[in-house]
N, C-alpha and C positions, 0 to 999 in steps of 0.2 A: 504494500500500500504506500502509495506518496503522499509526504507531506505536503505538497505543494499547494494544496484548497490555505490551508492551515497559513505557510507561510503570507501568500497571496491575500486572504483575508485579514489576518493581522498586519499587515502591512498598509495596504491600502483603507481600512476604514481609521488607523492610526493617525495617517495624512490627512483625511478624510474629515474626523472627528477634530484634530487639530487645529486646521486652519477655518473651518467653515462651521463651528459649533458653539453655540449660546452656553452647555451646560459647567463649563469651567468656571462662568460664572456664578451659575446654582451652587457648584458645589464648595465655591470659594466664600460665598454671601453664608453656605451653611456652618461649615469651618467655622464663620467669624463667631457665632453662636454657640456650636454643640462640638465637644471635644470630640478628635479626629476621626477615632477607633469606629465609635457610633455613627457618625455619617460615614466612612468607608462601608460599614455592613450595610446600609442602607442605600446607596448608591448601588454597591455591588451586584447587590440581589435583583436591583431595577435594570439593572444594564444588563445582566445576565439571562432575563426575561426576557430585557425588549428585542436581544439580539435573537434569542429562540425565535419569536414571533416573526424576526423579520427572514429568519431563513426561511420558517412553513409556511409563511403565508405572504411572502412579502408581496404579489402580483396585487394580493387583495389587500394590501396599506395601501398601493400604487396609486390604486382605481380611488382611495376614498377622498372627498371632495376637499379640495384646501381649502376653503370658509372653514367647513366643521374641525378640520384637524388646526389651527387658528385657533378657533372661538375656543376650543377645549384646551389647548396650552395654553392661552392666556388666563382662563379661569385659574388653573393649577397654578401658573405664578404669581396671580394676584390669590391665592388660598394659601399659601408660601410668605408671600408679602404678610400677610393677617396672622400669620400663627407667628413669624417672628417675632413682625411690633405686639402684639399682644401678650408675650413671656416677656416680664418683665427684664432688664438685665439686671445678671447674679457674678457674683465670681465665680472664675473658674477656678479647683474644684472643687469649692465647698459644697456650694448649692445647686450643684448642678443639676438638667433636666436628667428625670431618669432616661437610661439605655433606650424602653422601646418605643418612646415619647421622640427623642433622639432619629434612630434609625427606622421610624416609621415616617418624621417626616422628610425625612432624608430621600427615603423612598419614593414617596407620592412627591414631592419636588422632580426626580429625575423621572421615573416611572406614565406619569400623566402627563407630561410635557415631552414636546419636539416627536411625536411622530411622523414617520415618512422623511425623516432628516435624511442628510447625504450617508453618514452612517451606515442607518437600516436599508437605504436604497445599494448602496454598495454591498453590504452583506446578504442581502435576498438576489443582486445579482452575480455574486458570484459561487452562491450555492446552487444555483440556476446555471452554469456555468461548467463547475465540476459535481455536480452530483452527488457531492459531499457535503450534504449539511453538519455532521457531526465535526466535522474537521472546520468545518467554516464558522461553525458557533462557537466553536473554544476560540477559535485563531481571533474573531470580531471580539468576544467576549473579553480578551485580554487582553486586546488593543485600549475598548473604553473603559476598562479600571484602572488600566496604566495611566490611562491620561487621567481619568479622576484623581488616580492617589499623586498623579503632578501637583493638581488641582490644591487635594487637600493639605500638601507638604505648603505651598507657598502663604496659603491662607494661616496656615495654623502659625508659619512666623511672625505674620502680620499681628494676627490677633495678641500675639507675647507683645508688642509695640504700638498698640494703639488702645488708645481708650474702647473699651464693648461696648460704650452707649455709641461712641460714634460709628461702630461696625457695626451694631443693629440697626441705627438710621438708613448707614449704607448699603445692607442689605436686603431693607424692606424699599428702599429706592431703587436699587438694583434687580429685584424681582417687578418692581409695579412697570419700570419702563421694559425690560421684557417681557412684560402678558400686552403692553399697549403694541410692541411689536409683532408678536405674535400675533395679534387680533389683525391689525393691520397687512400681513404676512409681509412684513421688510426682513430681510435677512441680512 
């Protein structure tokens, strides 16, 4: 058996996710809030979904209508926006959110938002491609947690050096002008 679905997939939705993706900032605006560990499991698990979904069905992400796929990541980042200004800010780690408060919203941030991105488009075409979906969902799958736990390495230094009221502002503004774009479908 060849690696090469594998190779090929994590390679290109890497680039893919990189250069032409909103969620660095999801999961940087989360960082600034919930210590790392709990937003990695929480992204993890949503990324490692979304990418299932877009190998088995990605023909049928393809088809669904960009208004809806829009209107529905903008709700989730402005539900994102509202669950962060609404936890108060705490120090980190006395009081902090529990774990599944943590990595549930971690979750539904990355999970409910940006489908049909170049990503899932990339990885439903190239398991369409090699016929290898199992090779193409690990290879996709590891592509976008690499770039999350990028994500959440940079954020979690920021947070050591900046005030958390000013990270929670930033990233309840950081979500609400992503659901406006969303809505709007600007990329």
């Amino acid at each position: 058996m060849s690696v090469s679905p594998l190779i090929a997939a994590f390679s290109a939705v890497l680039l893919a996710e990189t250069v032409a993706d909103r969620s660095l900032y999801t999961i940087s605006s989360l960082t600034t809030r919930f210590r790392a560990p709990y937003v990695a499991v929480g992204v993890s698990i949503a990324f490692v979904m979304k990418m299932g979904v877009a190998v088995l069905a990605g023909r049928t992400l393809a088809a669904l209508s960009p208004s809806l796929v829009g209107a529905v990541t903008g709700a989730a980042f402005f539900a994102t926006a509202i669950a962060l200004f609404l936890r108060r800010s705490r120090n980190l780690p006395e009081n902090e959110p529990p774990f599944a408060h943590a990595a549930s919203v971690s979750f539904a941030a990355i999970f409910f938002t940006e489908w049909c991105d170049i990503g899932q488009v990339t990885a439903a075409m190239i398991a369409a491609r090699f016929g290898a979906p199992l090779l193409v969902w690990t290879g996709a799958s590891a592509a976008v947690i690499l770039k999350g736990l990028l994500a959440l390495t940079v954020a979690a230094r920021l947070r050591n050096r900046v005030r958390s009221e000013w990270l929670r502002y930033g990233a309840c503004a950081t979500c609400v002008v992503l659901g406006v774009l969303a809505i709007l479908r600007i990329d």
